[in-house]
N, C-alpha and C positions, 0 to 999 in steps of 0.2 A: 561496367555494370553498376559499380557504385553510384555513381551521377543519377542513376533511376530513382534512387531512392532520396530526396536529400532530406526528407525529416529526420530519418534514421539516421544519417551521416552526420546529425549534428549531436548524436545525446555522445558524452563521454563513456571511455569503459567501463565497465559496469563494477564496481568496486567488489560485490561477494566473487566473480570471476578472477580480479586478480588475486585476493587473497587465498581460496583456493589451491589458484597456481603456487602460491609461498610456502599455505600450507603441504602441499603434496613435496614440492622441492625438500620442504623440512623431514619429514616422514621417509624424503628416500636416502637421505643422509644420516636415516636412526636416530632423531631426535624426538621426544616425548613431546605431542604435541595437546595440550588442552585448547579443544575449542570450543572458545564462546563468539561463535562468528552468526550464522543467521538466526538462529534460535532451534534448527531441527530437532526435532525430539527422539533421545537417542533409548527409549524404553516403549517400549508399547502402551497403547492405550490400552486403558483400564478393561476389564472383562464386561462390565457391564453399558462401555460403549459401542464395545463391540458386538455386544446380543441385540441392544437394541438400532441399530444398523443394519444388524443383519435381518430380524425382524420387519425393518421399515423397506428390503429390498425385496423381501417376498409377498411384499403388499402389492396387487397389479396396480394401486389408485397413485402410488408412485411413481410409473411406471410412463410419465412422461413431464413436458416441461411446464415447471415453474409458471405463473403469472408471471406478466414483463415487466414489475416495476415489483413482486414477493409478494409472498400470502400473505391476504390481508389480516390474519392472526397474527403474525410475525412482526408485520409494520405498526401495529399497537399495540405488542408488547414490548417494540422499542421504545419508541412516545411513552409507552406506562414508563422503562428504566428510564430513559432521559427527563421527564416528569421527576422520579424519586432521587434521583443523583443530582439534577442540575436546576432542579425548580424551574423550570422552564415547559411551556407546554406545544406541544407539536401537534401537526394535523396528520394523522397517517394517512389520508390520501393525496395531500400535495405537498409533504415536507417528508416525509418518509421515504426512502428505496432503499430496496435491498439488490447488493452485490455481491458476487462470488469472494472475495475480499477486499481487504485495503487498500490493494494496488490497482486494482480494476475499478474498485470508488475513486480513487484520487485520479487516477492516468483520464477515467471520463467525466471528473468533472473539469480539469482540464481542458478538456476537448470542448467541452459544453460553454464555459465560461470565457475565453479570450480567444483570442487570436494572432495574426504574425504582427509581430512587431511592439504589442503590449509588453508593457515592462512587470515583471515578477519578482518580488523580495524572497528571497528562498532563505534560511537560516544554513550556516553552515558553522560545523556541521548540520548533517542532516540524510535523515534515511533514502536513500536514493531514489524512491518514486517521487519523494516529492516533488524535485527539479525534474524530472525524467518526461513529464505527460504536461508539462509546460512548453518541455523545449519541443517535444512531437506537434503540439500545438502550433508551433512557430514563433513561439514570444521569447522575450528579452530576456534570461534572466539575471537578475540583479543578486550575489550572495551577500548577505550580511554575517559576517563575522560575529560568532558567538561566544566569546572570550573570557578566561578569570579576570571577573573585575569590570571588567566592560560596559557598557551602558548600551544595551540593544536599541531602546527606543531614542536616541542620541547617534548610532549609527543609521540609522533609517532618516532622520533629519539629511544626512549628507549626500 
């Protein structure tokens, strides 16, 4: 069965998976375990994001999907923060999209941008989409060591 798949069979495992498994091994041996591993949010959202949620799910006009690239109110009030943050100006119609998250922007742009056998600099460390929707792509990748003291733009020379 595995051979079906081989994009899959090439990403590594997947690192919050194992630590996970460490952390639970730790917890079943009684150790006090503080975790700062994916970021989950271990208190609830505030009340007033939850009225207004709840509010925007008894609207019928929500009540289906999304434009395929985000509402166009959305993709220019990105361009407006990216404008006021980065001085830079964007076009919301061809430089803007919106995605479910960061892992599903980077995994497609990925997909969008190379192909098997391109070579990829991934910084390592490094949060695990980033190399993740390279190697599904089929490309090369290349880790560059990110080190105390190190000269990143010196390891990319090599």
């Amino acid at each position: 069965m595995n051979e079906d798949f081989p994009r899959i069979n090439r990403l590594p495992p997947y690192v919050f998976n194992i630590v996970n498994d460490l952390k639970a091994e730790a917890r079943a041996r009684g150790e006090d375990i503080i975790d700062f591993g994916m970021g989950n949010p271990d208190k609830p959202a505030p009340q007033h994001i939850i009225d207004k949620l709840t509010e925007a799910a008894q609207r019928p006009d929500t009540h289906r999907y999304s434009v395929s690239r985000g509402i166009p109110r959305l993709r220019k009030a990105i361009c407006d923060w990216y404008q006021r943050k980065f001085d830079v100006t964007l076009d919301s119609d061809t430089e803007t999209i919106v995605t479910i998250g960061s892992k599903e922007g980077l995994a497609h742009l990925a997909l969008a941008t190379v192909g098997p056998g391109d070579a990829i600099l991934v910084p390592n460390p490094a949060y695990p989409i980033h190399p993740y929707g390279f190697v599904i792509s089929g490309a090369d990748i290349r880790h560059v060591p990110l080190i105390p003291g190190g000269d990143f733009f010196a390891e990319l020379e090599k």
